[in-house]
DRENTOR-962474 format. One record per residue (C-alpha): residue number from 1; residue in one letter; y, x, z. Coordinates in Angstrom, 1 decimal, decimal comma, padded with zeros to 4 digits. Example, Ala and Ser with C-alpha at 12.3 -4.5 7.8 and 13.67 -1.06 7.14 Angstrom:
@seq = 1 type = a py = -004,5 px = 012,3 pz = 007,8 .
@seq = 2 type = s py = -001,1 px = 013,7 pz = 007,1 .
This chain:
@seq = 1 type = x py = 010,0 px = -038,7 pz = 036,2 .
@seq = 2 type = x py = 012,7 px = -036,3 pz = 035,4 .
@seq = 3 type = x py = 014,5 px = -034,2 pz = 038,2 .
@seq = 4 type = x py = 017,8 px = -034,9 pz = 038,6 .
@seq = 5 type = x py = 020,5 px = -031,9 pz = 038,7 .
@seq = 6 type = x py = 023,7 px = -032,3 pz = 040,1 .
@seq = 7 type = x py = 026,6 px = -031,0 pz = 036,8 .
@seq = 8 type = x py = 028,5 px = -028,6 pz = 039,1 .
@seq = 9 type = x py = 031,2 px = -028,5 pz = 036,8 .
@seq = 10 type = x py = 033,0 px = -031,5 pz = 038,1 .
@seq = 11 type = x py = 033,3 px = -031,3 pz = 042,0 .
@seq = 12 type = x py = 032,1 px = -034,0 pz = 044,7 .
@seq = 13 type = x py = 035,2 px = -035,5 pz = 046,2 .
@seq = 14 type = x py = 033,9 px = -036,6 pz = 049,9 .
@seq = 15 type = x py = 036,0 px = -039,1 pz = 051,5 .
@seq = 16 type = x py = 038,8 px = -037,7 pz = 054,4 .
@seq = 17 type = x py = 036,6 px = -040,3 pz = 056,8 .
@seq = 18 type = x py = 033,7 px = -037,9 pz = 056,7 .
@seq = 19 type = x py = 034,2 px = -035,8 pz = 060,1 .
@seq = 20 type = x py = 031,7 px = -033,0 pz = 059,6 .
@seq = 21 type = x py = 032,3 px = -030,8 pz = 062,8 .
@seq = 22 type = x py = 030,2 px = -033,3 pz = 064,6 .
@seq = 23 type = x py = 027,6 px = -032,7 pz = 061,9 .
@seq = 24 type = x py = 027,5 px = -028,8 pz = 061,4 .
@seq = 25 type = x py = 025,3 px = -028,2 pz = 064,5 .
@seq = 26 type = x py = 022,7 px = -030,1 pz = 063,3 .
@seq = 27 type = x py = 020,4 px = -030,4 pz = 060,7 .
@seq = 28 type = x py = 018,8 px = -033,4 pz = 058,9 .
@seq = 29 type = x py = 017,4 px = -034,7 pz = 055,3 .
@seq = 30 type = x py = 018,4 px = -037,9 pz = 053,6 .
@seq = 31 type = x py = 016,6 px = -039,2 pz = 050,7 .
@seq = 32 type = x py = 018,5 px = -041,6 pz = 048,8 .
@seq = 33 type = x py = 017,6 px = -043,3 pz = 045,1 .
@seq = 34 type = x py = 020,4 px = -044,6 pz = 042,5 .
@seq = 35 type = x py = 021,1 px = -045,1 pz = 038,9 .
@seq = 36 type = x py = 022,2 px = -042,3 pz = 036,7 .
@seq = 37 type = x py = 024,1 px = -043,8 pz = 033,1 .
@seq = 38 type = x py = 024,2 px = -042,3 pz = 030,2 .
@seq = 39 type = x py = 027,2 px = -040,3 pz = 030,8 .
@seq = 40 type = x py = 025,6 px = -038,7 pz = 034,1 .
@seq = 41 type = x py = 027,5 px = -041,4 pz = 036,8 .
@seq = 42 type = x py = 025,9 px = -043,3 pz = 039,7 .
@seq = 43 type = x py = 025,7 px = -046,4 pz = 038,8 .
@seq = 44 type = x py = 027,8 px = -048,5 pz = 041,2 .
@seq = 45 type = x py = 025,9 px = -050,5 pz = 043,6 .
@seq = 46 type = x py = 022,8 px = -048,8 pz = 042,7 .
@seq = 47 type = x py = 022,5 px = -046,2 pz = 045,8 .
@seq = 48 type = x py = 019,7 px = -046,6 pz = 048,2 .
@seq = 49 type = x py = 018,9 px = -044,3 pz = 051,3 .
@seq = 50 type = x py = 014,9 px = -044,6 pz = 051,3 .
@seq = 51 type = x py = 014,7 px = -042,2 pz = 054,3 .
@seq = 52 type = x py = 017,1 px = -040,6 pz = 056,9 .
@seq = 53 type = x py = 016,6 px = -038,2 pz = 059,9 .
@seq = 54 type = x py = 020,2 px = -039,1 pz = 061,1 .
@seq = 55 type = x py = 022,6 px = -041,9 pz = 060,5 .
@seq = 56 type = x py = 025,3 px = -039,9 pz = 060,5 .
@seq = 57 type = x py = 023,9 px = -037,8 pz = 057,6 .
@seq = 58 type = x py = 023,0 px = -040,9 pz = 055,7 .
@seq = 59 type = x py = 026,6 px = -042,7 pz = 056,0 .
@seq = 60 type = x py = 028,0 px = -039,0 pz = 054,2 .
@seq = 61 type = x py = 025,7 px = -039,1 pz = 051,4 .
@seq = 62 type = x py = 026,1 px = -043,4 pz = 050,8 .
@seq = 63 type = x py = 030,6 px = -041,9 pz = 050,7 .
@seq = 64 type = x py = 029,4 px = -038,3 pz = 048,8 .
@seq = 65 type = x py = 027,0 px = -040,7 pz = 045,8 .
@seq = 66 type = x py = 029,5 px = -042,3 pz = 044,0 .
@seq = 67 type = x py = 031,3 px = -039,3 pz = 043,2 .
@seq = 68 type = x py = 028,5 px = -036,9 pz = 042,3 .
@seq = 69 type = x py = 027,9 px = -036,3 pz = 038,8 .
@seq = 70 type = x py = 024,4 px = -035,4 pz = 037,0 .
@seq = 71 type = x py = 023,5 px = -034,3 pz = 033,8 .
@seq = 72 type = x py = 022,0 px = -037,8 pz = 031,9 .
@seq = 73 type = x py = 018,6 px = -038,4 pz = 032,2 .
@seq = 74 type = x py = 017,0 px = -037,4 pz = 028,6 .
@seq = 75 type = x py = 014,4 px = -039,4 pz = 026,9 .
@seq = 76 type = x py = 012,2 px = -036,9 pz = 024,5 .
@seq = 77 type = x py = 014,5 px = -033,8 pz = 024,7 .
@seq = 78 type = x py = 017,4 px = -035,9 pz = 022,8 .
@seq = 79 type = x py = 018,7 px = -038,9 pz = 023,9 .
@seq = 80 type = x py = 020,0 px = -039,7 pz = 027,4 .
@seq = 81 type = x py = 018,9 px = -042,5 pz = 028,9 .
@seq = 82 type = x py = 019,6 px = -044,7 pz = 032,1 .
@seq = 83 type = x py = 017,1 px = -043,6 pz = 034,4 .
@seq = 84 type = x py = 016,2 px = -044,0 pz = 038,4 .
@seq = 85 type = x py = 016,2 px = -041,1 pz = 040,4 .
@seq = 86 type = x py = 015,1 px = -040,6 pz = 043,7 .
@seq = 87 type = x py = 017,5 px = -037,6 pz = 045,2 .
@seq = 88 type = x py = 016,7 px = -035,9 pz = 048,6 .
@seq = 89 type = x py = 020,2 px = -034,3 pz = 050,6 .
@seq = 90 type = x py = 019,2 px = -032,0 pz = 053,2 .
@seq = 91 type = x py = 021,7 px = -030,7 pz = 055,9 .
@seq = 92 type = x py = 021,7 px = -027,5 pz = 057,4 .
@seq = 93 type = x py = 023,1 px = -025,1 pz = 059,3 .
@seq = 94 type = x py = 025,4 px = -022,5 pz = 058,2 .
């Protein structure tokens, strides 16, 4: 399977909900697997957290998901496909 990487062209917009003082002491991993389309979006709906070391952590990357973009999953070095990935997040700190 194909490693996703995140197009860091186009920023992640997180959500003014997310409060991450509370977070920045700690430190955690999320693992998380979605739909990429062709065009490099999440599919919506698709997102899954598999694994988390900290709900908190987990309820940032289900708001941070649906605006990353990736580069589109490619199919023999050509064509981009819609493919499955399985993504893991880790926190820590600064």
């Amino acid at each position: 399977m194909p490693t996703p990487r995140v197009n860091t062209s186009l920023p992640a917009t997180l959500h003014s909900n997310i409060r991450p003082v509370s977070l920045e002491s700690r430190t955690g991993l999320v693992r998380a697997r979605f739909v990429i389309d062709t065009a490099g979006r999440v599919v919506a709906g698709s997102a899954i957290i598999e694994a988390f070391s900290d709900q908190q952590f987990a309820r940032a990357v289900c708001y941070a998901v649906p605006n990353l973009m990736f580069e589109p999953v490619v199919l023999d070095g050509h064509k981009a496909v819609v493919g499955l990935v399985h993504v893991p997040f880790t926190f820590g700190i600064k």
